[in-house]
N, C-alpha and C positions, 0 to 999 in steps of 0.2 A: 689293128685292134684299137677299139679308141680307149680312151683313159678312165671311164667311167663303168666299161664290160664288166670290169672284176667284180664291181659292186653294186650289180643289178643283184637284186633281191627279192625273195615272195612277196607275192602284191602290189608288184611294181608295175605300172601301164606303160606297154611300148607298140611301135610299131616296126614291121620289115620294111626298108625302106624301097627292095625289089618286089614287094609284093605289098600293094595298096589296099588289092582285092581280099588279104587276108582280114582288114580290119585291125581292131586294138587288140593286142593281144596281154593276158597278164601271165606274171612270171612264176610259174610253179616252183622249181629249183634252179639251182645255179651253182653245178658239178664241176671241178677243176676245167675251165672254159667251154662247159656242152651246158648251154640257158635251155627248161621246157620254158614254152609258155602253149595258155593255152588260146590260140585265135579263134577270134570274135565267128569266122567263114572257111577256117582251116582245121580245129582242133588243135590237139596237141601238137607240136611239130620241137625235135630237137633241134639246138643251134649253137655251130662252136662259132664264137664272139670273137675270134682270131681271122674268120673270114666277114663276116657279115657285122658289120655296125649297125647295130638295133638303136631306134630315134625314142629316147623318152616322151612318155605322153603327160603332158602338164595339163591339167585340169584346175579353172579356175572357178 
């Protein structure tokens, strides 16, 4: 899990880093390690942060 999982938060832009095709996805909640967010070509999708390392999305 990376060190930053715990403190993804509503509104926050990320990506799956296995799934490109999903697009940017933002973060609805963020439940004892199950993140929604909701992607850009996926929808909603659950995700525990103990498997899958979500990539912040920095917008300049």
């Amino acid at each position: 899990m990376s060190g930053y999982g715990s403190m993804l938060a509503p509104g926050m832009l990320v990506r799956h880093p296995g799934q490109p095709d999903w697009g940017r996805g933002q973060v609805q909640s963020n439940i004892g390690g199950k993140v929604t967010v909701n992607f850009e070509h996926a929808g909603k999708v659950v995700i525990d942060i103990a498997r899958v390392e979500l990539d912040l999305v920095v917008e300049t």
